[in-house]
C-alpha atoms as one frame of an Amber mdcrd trajectory, in Angstrom:
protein
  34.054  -2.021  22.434  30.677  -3.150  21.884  30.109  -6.908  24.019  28.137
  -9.448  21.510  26.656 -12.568  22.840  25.400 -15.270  19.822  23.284 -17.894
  20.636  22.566 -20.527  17.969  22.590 -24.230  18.266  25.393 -25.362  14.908
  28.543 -25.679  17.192  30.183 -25.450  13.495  28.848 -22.164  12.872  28.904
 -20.818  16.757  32.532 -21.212  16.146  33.111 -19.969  12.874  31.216 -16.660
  13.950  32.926 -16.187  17.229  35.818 -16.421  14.817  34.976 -13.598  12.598
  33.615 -11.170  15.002  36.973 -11.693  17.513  38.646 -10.097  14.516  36.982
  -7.273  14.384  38.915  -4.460  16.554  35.336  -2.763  17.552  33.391  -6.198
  19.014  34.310  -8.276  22.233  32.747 -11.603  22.450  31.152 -11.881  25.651
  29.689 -15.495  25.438  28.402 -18.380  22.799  25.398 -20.038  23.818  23.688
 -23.421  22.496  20.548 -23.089  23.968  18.294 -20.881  26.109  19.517 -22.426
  29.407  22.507 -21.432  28.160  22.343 -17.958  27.147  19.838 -16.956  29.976
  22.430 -18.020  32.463  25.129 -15.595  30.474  23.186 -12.733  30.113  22.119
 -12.817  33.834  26.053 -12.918  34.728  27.700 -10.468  32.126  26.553  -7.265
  30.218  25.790  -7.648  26.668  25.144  -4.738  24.068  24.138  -6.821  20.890
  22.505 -10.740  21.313  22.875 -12.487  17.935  19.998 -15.208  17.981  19.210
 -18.092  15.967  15.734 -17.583  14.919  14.958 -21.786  15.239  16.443 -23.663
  18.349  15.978 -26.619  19.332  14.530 -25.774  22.536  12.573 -22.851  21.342
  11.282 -20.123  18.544  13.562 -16.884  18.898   9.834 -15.268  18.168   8.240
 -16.231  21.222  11.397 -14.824  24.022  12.514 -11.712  21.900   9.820  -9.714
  23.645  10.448 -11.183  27.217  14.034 -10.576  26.422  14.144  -7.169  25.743
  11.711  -6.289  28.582  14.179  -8.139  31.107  17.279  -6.234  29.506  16.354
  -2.993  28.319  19.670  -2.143  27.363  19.858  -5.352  25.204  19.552  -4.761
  20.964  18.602  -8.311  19.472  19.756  -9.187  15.719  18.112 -12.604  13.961
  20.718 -15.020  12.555  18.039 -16.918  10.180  17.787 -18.906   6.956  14.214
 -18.158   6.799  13.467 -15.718   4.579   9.683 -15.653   4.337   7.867 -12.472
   5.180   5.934 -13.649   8.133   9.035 -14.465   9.921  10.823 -11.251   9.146
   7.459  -9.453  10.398   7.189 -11.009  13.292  10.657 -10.874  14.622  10.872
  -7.123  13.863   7.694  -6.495  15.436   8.424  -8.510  18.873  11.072  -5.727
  18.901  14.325  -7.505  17.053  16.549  -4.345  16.186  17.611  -6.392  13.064
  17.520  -9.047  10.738  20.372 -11.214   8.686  20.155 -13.983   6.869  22.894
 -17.144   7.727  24.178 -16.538   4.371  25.104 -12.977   4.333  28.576 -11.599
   3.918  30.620 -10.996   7.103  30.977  -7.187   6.202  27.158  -7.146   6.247
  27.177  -9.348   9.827  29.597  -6.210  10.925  27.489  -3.491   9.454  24.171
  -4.780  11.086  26.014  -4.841  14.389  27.867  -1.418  14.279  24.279  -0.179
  13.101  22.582  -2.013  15.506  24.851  -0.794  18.322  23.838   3.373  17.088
  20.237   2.853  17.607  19.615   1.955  13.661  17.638  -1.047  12.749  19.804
  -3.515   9.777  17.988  -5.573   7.239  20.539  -7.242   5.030  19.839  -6.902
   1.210  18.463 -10.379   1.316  16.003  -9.105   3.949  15.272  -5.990   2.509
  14.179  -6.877  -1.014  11.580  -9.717   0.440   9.984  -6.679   2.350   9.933
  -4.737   0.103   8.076  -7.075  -2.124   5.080  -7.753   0.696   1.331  -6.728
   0.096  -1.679  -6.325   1.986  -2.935  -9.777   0.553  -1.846 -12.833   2.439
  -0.221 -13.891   5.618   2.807 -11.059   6.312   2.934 -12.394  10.195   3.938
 -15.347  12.046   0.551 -16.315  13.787   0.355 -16.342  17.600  -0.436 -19.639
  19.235  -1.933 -21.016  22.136  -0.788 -23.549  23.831  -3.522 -25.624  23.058
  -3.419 -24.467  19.304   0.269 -25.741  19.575  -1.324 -29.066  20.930  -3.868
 -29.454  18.417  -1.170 -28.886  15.407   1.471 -31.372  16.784  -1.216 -33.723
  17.218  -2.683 -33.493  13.620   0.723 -33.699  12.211   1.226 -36.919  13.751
  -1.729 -37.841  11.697  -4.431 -38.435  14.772  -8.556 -37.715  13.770 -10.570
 -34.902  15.706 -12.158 -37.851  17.902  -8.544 -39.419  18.681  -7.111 -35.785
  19.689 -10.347 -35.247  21.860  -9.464 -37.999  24.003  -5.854 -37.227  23.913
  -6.198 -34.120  25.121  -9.267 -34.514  27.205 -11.721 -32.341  25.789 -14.532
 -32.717  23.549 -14.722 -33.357  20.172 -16.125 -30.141  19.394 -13.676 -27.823
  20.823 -11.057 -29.987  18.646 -13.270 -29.078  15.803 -13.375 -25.086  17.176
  -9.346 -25.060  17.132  -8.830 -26.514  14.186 -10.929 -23.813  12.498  -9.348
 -20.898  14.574  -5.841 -22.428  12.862  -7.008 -22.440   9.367  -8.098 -18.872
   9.519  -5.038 -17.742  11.526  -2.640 -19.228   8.920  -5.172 -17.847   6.210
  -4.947 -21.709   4.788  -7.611 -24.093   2.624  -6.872 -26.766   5.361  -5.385
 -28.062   8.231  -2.781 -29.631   6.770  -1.232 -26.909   4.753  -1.586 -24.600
   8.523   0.452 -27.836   9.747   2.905 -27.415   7.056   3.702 -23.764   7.625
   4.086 -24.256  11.462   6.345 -26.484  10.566   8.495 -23.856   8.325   8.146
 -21.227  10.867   9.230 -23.771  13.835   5.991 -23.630  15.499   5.983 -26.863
  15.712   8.640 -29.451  15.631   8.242 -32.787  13.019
């Protein structure tokens, strides 16, 4: 039997995919979690072979506690539920160490492949997955960008609409390191501007609206 765990914050589809896998002769359910809280307290109390994650909580991007994750429980194979399917994200979660990928939408004999694969040592892409990476190039952003938390800061801050002078004093530091940041962004999201670096951590869940 191989023990899945899913952790994704849609009670509606939590359910409805707890549903499908308990059908499936091969996969035991171990636990459903809605939020980290949630599924760090399960996986500290039960063994789990394959987490299924959300790739956006509401507490948290899957990006930034896949790595911690799998260093915790070395044992533990991680597959992204997602609806994002830009190449940055795909990138990024395979490269934190995310043994596959599958998009919300996929068919439930796909969901089943990617876990039997999963659960052999194989990565899974579903098709939808596979044909975006196939299609990347060495021009443009291909990875999710890695914050800081005062990066984080600095784009929350500018989203709400506040000027380098306002998020200085906000923030407590000078003007010019406001100005240093917000030029570290723009290159790191390989953007014109700020706002278009704002509008992408806001697609990848770096940064909630």
């Amino acid at each position: 039997m191989i023990k899945v765990a899913i952790t994704d914050d849609h009670p509606l589809l939590l359910e409805g995919l707890k549903n499908i896998l308990e059908n499936s002769p091969e996969i035991e359910v171990t636990g459903c979690f809605r939020n980290v809280k949630e599924m760090n307290t399960g996986l500290s109390e039960q063994a789990v072979d394959i987490l299924l994650l959300d790739i956006n909580l509401a507490d948290i991007n899957s990006i930034e506690i896949i790595r911690p994750l799998k260093k915790k429980y070395s044992d533990l194979q991680i597959i992204i539920l997602s609806v994002h399917n830009e190449l940055p994200v795909i990138n990024s979660t395979l490269a934190e160490g995310a043994m596959g990928y599958i998009q919300k939408n996929a068919s439930v004999s796909e969901i089943l492949e990617g876990i039997s694969s999963v659960y052999s040592g194989k990565r899974f892409l579903c098709m939808q997955t596979h044909s975006i990476l196939e299609k990347q190039s060495e021009n443009g952003l291909n990875h999710v960008p890695k914050l800081t938390r005062r990066e984080k800061e600095i784009l929350a801050e500018a989203a709400k609409g506040l000027t380098t002078n306002q998020m200085a004093e906000k923030l407590f530091i000078s003007p010019h390191t406001v100005e240093s940041h917000r030029k570290n962004l723009i290159e790191k999201f390989q953007t014109a501007n700020l706002s278009s670096a704002i509008k992408l951590a806001i697609e990848y869940g770096l940064i909630i609206e």
